[in-house]
Biopython code that builds the backbone (N, CA, C, O; Angstrom):
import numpy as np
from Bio.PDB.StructureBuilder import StructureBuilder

atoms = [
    (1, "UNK", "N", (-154.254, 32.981, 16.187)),
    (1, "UNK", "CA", (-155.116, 31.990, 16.798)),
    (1, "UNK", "C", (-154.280, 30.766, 17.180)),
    (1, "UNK", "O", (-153.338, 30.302, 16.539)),
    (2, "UNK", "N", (-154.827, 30.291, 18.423)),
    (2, "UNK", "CA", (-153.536, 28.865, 18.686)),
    (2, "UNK", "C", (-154.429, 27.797, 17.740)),
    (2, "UNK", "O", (-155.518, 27.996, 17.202)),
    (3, "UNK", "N", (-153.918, 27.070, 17.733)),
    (3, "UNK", "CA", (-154.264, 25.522, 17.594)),
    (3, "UNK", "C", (-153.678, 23.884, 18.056)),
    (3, "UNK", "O", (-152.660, 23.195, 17.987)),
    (4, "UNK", "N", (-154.348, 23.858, 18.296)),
    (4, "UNK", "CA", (-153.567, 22.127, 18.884)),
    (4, "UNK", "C", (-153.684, 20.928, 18.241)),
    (4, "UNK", "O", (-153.485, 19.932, 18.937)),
    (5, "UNK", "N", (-153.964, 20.765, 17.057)),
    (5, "UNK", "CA", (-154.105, 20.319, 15.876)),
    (5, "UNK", "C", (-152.865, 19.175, 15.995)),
    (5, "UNK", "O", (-152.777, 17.959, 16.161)),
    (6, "UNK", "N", (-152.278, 19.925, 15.871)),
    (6, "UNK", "CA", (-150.507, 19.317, 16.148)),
    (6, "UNK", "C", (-150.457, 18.262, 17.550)),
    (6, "UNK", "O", (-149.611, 17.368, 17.516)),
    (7, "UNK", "N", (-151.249, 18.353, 18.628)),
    (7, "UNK", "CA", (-151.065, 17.415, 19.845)),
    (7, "UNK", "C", (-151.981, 16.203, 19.138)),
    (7, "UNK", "O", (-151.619, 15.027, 19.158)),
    (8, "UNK", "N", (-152.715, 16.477, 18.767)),
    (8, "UNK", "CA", (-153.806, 15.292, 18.246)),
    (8, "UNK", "C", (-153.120, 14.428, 17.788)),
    (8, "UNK", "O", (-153.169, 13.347, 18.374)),
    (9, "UNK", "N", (-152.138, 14.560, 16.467)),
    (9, "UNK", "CA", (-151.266, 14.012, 15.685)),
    (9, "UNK", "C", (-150.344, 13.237, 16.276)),
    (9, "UNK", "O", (-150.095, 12.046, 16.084)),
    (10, "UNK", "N", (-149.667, 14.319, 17.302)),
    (10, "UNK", "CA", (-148.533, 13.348, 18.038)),
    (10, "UNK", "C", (-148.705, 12.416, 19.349)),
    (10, "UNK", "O", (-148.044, 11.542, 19.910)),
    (11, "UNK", "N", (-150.211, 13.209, 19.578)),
    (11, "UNK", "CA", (-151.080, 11.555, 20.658)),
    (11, "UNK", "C", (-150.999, 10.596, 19.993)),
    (11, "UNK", "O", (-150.374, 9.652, 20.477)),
    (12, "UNK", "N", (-151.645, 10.433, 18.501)),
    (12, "UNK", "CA", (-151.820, 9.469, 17.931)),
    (12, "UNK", "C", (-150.584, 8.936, 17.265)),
    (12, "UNK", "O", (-150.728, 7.782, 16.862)),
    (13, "UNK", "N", (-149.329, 9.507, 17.029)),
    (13, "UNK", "CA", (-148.053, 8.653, 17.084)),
    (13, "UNK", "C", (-147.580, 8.167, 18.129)),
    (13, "UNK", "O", (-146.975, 7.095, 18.138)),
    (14, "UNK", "N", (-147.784, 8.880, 19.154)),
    (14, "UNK", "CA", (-147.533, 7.828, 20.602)),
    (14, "UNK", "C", (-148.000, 6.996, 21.250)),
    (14, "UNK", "O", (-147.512, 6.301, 22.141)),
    (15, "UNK", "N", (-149.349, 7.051, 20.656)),
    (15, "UNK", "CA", (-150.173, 5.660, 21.304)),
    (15, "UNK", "C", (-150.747, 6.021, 22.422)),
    (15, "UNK", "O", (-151.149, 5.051, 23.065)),
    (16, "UNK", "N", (-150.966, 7.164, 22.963)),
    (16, "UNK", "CA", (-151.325, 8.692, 24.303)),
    (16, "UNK", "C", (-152.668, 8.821, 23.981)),
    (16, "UNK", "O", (-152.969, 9.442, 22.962)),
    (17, "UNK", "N", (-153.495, 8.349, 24.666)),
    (17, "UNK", "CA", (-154.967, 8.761, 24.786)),
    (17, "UNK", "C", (-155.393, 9.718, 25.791)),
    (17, "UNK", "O", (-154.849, 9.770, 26.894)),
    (18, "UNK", "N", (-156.506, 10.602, 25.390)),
    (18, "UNK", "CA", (-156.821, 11.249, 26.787)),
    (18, "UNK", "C", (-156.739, 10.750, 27.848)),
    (18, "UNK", "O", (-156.259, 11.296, 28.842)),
    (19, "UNK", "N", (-157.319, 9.348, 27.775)),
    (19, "UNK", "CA", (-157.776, 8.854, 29.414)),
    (19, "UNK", "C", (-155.934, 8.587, 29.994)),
    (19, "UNK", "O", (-155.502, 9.051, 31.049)),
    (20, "UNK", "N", (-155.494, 8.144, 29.472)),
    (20, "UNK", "CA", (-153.958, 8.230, 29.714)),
    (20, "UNK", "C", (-153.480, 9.336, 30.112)),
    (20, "UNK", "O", (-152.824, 9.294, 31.152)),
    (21, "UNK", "N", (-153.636, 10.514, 29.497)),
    (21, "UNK", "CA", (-153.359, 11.736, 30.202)),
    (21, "UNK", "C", (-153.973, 12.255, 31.625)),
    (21, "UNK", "O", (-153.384, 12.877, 32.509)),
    (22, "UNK", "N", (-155.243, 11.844, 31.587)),
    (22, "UNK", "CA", (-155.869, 12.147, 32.946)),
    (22, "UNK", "C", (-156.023, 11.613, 33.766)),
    (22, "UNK", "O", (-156.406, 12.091, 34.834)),
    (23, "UNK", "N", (-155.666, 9.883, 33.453)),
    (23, "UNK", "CA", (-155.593, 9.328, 34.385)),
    (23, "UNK", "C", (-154.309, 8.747, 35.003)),
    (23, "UNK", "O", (-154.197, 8.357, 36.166)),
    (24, "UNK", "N", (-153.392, 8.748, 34.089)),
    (24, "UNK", "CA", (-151.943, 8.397, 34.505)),
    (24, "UNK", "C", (-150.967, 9.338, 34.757)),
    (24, "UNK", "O", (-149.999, 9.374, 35.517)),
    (25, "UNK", "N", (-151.675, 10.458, 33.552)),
    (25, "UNK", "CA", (-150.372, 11.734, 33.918)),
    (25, "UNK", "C", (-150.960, 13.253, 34.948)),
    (25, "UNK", "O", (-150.309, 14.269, 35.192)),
    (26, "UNK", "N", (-152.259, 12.941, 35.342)),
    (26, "UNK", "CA", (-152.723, 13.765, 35.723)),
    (26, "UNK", "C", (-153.540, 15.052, 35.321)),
    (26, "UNK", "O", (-154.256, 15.705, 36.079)),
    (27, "UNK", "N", (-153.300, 15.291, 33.994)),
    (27, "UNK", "CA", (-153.816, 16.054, 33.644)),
    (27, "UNK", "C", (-155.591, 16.175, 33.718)),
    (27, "UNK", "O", (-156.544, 15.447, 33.439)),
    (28, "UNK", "N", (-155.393, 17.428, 34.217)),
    (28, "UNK", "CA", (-157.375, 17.845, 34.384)),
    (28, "UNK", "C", (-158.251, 17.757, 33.435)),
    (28, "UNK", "O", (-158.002, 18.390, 32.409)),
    (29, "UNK", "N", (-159.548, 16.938, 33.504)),
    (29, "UNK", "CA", (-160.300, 16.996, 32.250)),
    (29, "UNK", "C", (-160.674, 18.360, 31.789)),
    (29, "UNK", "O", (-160.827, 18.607, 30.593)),
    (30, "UNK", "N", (-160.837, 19.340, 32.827)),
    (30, "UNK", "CA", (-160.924, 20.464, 32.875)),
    (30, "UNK", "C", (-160.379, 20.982, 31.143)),
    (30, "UNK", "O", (-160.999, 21.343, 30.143)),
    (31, "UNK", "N", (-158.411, 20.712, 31.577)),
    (31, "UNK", "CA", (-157.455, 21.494, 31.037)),
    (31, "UNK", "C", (-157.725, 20.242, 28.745)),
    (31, "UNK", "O", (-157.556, 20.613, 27.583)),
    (32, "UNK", "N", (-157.983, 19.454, 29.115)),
    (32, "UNK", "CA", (-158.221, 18.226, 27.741)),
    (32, "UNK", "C", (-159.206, 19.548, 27.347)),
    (32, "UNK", "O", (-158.803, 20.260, 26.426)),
    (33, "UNK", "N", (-160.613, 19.937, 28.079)),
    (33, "UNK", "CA", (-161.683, 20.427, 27.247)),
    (33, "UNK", "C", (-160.942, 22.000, 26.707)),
    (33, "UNK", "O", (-161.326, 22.379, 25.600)),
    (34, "UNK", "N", (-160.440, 22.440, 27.065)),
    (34, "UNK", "CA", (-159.710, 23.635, 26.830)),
    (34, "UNK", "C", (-159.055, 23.379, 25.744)),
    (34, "UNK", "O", (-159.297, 24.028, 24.726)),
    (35, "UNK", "N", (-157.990, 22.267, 25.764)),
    (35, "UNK", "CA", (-157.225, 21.964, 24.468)),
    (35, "UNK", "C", (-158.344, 21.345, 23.122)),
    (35, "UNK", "O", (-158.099, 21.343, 21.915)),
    (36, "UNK", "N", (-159.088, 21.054, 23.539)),
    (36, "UNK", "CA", (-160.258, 20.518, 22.595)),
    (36, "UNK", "C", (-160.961, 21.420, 21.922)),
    (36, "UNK", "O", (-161.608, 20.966, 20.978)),
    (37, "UNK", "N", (-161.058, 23.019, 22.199)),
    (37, "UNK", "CA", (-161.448, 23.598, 21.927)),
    (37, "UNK", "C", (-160.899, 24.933, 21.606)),
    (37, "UNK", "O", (-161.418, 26.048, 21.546)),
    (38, "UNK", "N", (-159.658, 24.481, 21.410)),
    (38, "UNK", "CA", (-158.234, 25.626, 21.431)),
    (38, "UNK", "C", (-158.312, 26.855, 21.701)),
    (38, "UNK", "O", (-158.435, 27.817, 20.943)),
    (39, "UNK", "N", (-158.205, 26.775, 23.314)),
    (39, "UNK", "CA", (-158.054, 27.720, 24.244)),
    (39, "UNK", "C", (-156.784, 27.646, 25.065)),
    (39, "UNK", "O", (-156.108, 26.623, 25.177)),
    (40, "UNK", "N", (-156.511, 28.828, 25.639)),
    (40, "UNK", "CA", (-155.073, 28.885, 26.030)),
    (40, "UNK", "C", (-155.326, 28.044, 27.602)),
    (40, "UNK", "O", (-156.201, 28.062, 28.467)),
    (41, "UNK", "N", (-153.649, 27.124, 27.328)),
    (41, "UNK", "CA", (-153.354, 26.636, 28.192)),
    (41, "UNK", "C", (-151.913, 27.203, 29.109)),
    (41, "UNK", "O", (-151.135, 27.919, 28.478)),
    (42, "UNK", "N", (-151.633, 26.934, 30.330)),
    (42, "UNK", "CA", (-150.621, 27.555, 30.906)),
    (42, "UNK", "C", (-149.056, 26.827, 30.317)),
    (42, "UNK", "O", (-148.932, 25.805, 29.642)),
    (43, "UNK", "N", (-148.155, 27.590, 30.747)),
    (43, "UNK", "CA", (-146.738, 27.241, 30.489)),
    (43, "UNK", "C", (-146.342, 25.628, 31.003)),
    (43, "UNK", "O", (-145.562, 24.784, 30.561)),
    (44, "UNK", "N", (-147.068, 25.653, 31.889)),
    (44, "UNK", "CA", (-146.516, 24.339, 33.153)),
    (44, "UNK", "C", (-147.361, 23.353, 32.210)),
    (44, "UNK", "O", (-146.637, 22.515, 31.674)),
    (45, "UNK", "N", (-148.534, 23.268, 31.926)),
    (45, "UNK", "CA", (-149.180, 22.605, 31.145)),
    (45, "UNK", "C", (-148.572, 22.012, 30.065)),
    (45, "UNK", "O", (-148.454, 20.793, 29.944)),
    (46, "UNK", "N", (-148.072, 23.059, 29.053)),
    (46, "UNK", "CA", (-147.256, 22.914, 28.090)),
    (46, "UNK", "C", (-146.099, 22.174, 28.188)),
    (46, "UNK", "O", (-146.002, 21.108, 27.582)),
    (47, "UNK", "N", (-145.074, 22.670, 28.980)),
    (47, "UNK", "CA", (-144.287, 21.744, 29.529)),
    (47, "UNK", "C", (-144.363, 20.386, 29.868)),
    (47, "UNK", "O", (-143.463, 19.713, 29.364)),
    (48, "UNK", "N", (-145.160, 19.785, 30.565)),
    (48, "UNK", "CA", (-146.078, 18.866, 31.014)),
    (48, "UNK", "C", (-146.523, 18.004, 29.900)),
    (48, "UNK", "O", (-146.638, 16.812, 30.183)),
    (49, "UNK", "N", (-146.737, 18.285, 28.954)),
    (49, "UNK", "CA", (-147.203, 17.612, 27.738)),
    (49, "UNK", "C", (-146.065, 17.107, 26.869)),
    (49, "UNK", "O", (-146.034, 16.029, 26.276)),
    (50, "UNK", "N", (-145.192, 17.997, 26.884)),
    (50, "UNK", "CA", (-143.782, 18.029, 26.047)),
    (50, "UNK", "C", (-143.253, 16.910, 26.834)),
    (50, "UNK", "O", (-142.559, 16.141, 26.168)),
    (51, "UNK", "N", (-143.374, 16.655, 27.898)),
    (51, "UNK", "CA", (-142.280, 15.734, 29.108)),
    (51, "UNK", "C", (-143.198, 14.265, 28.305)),
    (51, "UNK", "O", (-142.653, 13.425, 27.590)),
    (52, "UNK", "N", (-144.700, 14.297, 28.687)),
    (52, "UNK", "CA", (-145.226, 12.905, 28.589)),
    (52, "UNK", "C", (-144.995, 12.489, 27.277)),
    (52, "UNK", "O", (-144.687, 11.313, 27.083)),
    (53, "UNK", "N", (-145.126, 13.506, 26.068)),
    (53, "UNK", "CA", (-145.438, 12.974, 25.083)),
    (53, "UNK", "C", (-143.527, 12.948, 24.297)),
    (53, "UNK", "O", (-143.424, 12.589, 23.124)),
    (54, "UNK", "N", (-142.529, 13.259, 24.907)),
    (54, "UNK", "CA", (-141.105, 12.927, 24.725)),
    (54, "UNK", "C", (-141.339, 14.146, 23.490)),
    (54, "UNK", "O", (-140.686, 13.700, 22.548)),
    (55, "UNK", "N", (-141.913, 15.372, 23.078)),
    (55, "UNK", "CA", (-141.657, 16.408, 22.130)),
    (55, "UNK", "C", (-141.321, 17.461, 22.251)),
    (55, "UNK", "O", (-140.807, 17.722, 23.340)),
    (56, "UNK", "N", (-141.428, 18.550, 21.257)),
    (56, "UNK", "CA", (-140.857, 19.981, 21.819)),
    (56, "UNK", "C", (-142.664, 20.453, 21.508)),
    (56, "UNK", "O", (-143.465, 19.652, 21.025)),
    (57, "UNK", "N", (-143.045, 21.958, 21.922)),
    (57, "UNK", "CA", (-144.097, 22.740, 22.046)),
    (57, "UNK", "C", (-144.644, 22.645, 20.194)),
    (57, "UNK", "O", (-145.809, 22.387, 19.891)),
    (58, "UNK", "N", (-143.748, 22.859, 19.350)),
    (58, "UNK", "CA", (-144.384, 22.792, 17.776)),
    (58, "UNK", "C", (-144.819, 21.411, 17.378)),
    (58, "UNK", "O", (-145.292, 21.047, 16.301)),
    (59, "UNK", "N", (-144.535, 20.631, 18.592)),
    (59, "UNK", "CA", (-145.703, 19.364, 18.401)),
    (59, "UNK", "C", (-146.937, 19.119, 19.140)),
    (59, "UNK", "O", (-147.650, 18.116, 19.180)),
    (60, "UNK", "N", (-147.063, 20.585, 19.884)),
    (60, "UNK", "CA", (-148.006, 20.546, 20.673)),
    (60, "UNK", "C", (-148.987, 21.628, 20.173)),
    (60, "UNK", "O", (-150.199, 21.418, 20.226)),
    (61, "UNK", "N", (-148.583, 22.556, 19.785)),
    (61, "UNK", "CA", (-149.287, 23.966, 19.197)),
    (61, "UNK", "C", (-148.809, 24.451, 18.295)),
    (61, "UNK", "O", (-147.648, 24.519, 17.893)),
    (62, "UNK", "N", (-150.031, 24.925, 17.836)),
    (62, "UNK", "CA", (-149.132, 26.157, 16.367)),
    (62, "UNK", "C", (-149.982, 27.381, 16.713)),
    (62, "UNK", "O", (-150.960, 27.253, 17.448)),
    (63, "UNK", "N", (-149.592, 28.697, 16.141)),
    (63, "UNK", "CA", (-150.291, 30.015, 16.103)),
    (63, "UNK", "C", (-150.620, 30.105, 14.525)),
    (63, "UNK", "O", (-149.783, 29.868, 13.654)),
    (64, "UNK", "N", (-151.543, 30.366, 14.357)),
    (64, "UNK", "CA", (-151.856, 30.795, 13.122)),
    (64, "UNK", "C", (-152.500, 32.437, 13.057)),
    (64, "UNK", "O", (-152.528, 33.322, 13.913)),
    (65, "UNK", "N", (-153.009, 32.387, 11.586)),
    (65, "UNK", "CA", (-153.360, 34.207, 11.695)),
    (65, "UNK", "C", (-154.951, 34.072, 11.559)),
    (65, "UNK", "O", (-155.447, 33.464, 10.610)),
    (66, "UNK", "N", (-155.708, 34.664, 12.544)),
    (66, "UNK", "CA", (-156.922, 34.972, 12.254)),
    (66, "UNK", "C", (-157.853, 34.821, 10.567)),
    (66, "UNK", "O", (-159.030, 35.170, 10.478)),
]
sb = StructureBuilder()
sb.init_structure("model")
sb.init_model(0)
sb.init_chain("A")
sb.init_seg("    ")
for serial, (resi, resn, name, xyz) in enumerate(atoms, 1):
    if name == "N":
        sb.init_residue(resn, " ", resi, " ")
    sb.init_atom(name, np.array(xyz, "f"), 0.0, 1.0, " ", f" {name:<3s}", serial, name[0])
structure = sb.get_structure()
């Protein structure tokens, strides 16, 4: 199972709010409700997050086991 548990955390060490993401970095509210509800997001996305938020992907997601 993914989780994004881990982006929450490192929004909130960066001082990165949603509206900051969607409104400064572009990101789709669309793609926020997806991560809000830990559903898969694309590679470019991922990437994309890693760039704004200055991290690698294990600060963005984890897999866990069912």
């Amino acid at each position: 199972m993914i989780s994004y548990g881990p982006l929450w955390q490192t929004m909130q060490e960066k001082g990165v709010t949603t509206y900051t993401l969607i409104y400064k970095h572009g990101i789709s509210a669309y793609t926020i409700t997806n991560l809000r509800r830990n559903k898969s997001i694309t590679m470019h996305t991922l990437e994309k997050l890693c760039t704004i938020l200055e991290c690698t992907p294990n600060d963005v997601v984890v897999f866990t086991e069912d």
